[in-house]
N, CA, C and O atoms as a GROMACS GRO file, in nm:
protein
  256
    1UNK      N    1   0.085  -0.117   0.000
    1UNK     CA    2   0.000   0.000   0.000
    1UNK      C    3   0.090   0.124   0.000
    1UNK      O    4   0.186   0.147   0.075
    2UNK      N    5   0.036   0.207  -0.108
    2UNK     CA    6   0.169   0.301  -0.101
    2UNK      C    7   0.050   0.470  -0.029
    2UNK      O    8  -0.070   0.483  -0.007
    3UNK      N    9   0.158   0.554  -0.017
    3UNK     CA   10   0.116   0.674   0.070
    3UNK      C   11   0.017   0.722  -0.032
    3UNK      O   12  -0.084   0.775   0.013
    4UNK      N   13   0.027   0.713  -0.145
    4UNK     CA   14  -0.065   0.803  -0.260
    4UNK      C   15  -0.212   0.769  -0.222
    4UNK      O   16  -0.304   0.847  -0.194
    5UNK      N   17  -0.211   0.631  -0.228
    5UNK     CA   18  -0.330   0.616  -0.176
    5UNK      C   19  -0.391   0.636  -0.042
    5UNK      O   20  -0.512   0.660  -0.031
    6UNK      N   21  -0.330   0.628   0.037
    6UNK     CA   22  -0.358   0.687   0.120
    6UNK      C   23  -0.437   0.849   0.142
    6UNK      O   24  -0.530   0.888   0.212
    7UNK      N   25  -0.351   0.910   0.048
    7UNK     CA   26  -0.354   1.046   0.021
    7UNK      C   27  -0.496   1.033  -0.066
    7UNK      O   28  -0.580   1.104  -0.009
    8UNK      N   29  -0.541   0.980  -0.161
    8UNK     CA   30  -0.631   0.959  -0.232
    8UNK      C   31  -0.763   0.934  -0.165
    8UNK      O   32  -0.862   1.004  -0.184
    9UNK      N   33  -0.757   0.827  -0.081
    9UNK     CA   34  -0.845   0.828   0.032
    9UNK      C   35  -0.900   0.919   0.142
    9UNK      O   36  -0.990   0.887   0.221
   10UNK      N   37  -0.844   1.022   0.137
   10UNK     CA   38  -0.818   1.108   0.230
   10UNK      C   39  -0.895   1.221   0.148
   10UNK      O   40  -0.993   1.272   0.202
   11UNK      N   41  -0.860   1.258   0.032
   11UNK     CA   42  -0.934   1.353  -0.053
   11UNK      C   43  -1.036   1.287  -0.083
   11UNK      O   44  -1.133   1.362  -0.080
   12UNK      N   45  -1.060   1.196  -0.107
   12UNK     CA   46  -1.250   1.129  -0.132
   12UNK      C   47  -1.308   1.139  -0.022
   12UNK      O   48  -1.425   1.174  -0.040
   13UNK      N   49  -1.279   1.123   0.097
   13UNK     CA   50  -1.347   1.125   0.245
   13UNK      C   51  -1.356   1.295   0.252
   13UNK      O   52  -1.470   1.335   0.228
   14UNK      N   53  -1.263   1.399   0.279
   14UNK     CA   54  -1.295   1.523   0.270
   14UNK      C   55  -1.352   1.580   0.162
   14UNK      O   56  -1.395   1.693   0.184
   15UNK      N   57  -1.373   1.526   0.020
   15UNK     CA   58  -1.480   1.592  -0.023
   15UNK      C   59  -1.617   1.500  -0.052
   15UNK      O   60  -1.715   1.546  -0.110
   16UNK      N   61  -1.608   1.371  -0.004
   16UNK     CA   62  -1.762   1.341   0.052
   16UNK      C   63  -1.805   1.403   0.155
   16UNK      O   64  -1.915   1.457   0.146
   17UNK      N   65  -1.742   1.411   0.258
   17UNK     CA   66  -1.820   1.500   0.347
   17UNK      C   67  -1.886   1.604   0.349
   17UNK      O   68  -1.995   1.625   0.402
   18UNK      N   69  -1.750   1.742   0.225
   18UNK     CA   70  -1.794   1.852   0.241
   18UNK      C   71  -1.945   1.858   0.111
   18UNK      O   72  -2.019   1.956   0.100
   19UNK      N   73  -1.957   1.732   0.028
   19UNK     CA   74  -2.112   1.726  -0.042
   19UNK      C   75  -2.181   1.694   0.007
   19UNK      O   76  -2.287   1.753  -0.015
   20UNK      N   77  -2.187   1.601   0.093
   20UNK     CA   78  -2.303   1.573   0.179
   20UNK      C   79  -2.302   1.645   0.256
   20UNK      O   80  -2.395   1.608   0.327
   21UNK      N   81  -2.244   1.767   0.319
   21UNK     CA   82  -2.307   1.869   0.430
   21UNK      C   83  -2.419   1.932   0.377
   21UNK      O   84  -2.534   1.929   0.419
   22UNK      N   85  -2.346   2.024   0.223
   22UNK     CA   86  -2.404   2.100   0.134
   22UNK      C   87  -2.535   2.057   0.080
   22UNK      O   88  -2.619   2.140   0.046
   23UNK      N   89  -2.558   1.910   0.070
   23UNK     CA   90  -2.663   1.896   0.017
   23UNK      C   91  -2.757   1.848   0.127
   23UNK      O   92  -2.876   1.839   0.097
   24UNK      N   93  -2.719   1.815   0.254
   24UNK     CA   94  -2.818   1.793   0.364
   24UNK      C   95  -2.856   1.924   0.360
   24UNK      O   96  -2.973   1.918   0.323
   25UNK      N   97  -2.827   2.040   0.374
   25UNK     CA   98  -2.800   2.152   0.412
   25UNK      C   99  -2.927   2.208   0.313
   25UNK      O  100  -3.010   2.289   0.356
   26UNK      N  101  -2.929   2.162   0.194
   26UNK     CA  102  -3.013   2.250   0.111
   26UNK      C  103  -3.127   2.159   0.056
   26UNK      O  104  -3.170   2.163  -0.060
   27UNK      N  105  -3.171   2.075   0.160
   27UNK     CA  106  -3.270   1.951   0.167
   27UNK      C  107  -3.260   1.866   0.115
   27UNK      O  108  -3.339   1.788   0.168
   28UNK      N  109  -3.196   1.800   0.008
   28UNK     CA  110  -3.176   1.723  -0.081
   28UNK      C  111  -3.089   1.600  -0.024
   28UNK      O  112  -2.986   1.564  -0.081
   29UNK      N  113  -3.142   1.530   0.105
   29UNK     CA  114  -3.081   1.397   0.153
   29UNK      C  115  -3.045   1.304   0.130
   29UNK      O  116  -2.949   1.244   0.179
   30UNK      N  117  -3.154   1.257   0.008
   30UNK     CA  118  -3.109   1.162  -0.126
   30UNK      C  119  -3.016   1.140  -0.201
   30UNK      O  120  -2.991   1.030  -0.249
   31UNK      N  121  -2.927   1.285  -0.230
   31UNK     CA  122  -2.863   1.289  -0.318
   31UNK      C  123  -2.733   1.290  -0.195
   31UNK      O  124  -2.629   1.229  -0.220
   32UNK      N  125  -2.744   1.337  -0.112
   32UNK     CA  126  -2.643   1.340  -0.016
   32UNK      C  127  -2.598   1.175   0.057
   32UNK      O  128  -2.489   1.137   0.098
   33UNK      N  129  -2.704   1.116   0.052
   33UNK     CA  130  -2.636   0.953   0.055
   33UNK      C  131  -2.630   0.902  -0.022
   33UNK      O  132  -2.571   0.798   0.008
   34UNK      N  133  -2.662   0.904  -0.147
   34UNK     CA  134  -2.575   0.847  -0.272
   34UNK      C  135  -2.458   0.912  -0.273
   34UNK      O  136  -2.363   0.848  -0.318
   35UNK      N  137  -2.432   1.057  -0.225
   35UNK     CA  138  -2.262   1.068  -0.275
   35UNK      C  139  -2.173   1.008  -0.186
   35UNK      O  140  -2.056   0.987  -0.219
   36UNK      N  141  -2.240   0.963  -0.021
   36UNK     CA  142  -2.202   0.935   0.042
   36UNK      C  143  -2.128   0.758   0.009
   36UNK      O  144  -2.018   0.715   0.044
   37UNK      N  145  -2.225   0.695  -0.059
   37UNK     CA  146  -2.239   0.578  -0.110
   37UNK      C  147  -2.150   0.560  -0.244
   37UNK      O  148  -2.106   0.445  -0.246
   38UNK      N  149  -2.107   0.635  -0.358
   38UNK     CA  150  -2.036   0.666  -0.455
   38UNK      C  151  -1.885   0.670  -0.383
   38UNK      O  152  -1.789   0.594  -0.399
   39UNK      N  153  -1.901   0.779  -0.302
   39UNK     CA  154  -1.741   0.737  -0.203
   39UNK      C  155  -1.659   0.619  -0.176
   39UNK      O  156  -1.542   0.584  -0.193
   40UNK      N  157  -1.781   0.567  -0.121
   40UNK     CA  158  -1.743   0.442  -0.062
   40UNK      C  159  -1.703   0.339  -0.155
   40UNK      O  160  -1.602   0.268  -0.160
   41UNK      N  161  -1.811   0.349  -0.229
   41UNK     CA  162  -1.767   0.249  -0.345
   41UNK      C  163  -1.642   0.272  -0.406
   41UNK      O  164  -1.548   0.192  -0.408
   42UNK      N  165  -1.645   0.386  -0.456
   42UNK     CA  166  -1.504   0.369  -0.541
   42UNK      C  167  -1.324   0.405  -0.419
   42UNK      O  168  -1.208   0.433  -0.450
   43UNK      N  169  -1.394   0.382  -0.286
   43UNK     CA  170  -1.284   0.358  -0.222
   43UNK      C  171  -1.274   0.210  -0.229
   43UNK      O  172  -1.180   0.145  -0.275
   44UNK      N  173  -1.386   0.167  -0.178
   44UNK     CA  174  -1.357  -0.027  -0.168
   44UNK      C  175  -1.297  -0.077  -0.299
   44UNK      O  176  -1.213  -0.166  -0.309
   45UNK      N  177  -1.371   0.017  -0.432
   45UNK     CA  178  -1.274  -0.010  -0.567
   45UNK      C  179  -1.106  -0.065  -0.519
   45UNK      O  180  -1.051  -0.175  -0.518
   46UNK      N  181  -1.071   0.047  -0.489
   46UNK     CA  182  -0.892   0.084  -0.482
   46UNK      C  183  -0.879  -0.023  -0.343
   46UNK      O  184  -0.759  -0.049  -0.343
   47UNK      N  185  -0.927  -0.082  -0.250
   47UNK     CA  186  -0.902  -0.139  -0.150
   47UNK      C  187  -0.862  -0.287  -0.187
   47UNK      O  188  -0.753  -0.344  -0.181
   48UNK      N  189  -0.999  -0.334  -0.230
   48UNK     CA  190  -1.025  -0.483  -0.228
   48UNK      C  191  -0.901  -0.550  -0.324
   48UNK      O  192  -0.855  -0.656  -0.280
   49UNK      N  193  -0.846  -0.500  -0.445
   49UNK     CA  194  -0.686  -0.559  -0.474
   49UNK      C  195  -0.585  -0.587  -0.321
   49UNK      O  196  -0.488  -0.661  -0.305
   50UNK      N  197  -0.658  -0.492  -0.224
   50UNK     CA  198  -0.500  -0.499  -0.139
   50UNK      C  199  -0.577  -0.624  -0.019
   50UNK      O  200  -0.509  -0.710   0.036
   51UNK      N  201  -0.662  -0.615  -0.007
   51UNK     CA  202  -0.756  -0.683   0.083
   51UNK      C  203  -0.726  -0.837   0.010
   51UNK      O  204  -0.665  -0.922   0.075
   52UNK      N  205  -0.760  -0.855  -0.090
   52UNK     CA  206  -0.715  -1.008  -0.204
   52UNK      C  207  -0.569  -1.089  -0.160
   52UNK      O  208  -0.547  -1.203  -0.120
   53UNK      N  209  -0.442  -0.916  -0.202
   53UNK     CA  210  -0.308  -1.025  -0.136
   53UNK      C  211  -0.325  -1.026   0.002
   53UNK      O  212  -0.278  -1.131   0.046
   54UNK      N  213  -0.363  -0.967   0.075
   54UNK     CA  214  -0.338  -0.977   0.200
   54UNK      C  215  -0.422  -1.142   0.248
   54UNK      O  216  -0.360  -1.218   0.322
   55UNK      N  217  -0.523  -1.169   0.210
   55UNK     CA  218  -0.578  -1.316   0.216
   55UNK      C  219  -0.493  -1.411   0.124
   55UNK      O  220  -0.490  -1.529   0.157
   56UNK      N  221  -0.435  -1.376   0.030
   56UNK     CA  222  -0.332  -1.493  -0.083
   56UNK      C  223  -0.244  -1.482   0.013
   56UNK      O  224  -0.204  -1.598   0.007
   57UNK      N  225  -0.163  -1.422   0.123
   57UNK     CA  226  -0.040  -1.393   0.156
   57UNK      C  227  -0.081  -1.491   0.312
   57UNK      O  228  -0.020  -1.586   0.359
   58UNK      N  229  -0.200  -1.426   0.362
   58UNK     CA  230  -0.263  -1.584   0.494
   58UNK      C  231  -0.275  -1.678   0.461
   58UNK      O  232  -0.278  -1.772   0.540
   59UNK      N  233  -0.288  -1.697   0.321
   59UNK     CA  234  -0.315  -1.854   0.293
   59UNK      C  235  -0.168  -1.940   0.279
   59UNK      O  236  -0.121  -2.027   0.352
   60UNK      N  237  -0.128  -1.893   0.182
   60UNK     CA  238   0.019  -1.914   0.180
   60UNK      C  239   0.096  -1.977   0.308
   60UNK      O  240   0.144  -2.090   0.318
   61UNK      N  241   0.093  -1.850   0.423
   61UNK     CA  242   0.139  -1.879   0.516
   61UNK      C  243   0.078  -1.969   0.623
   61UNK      O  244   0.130  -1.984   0.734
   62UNK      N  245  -0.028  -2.025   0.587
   62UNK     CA  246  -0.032  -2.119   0.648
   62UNK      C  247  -0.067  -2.252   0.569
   62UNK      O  248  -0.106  -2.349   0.634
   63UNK      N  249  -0.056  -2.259   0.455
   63UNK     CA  250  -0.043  -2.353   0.366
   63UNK      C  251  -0.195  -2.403   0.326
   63UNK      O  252  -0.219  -2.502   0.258
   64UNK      N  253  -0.262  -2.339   0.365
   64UNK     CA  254  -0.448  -2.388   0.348
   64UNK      C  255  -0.478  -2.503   0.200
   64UNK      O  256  -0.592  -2.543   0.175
   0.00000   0.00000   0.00000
């Protein structure tokens, strides 16, 4: 896992937040948990490769 992503993660979380304030804010709640939900998703996108070796790398080590 390198720092970029990290960094990447970090800018999707601060500007999901700051859309879903804005749009709770100006009634539109719907649209404010789908962006909330769009976030997420395309974080678990960038995750689940690292989540994969990290289970190939338990298995391995214990020979399953």
């Amino acid at each position: 896992m390198t720092i970029n992503l990290i960094f990447k993660i970090a800018a999707v979380g601060i500007l999901v937040s700051v859309l879903s304030q804005v749009l709770k804010h100006s009634g539109r709640e719907e649209q404010a948990f789908l962006t909330s939900l769009a976030g997420l998703l395309l974080v678990l996108m960038w995750i689940i490769p690292y989540i994969a070796e990290l289970f190939d790398t338990i298995q391995e080590l214990f020979s399953l």
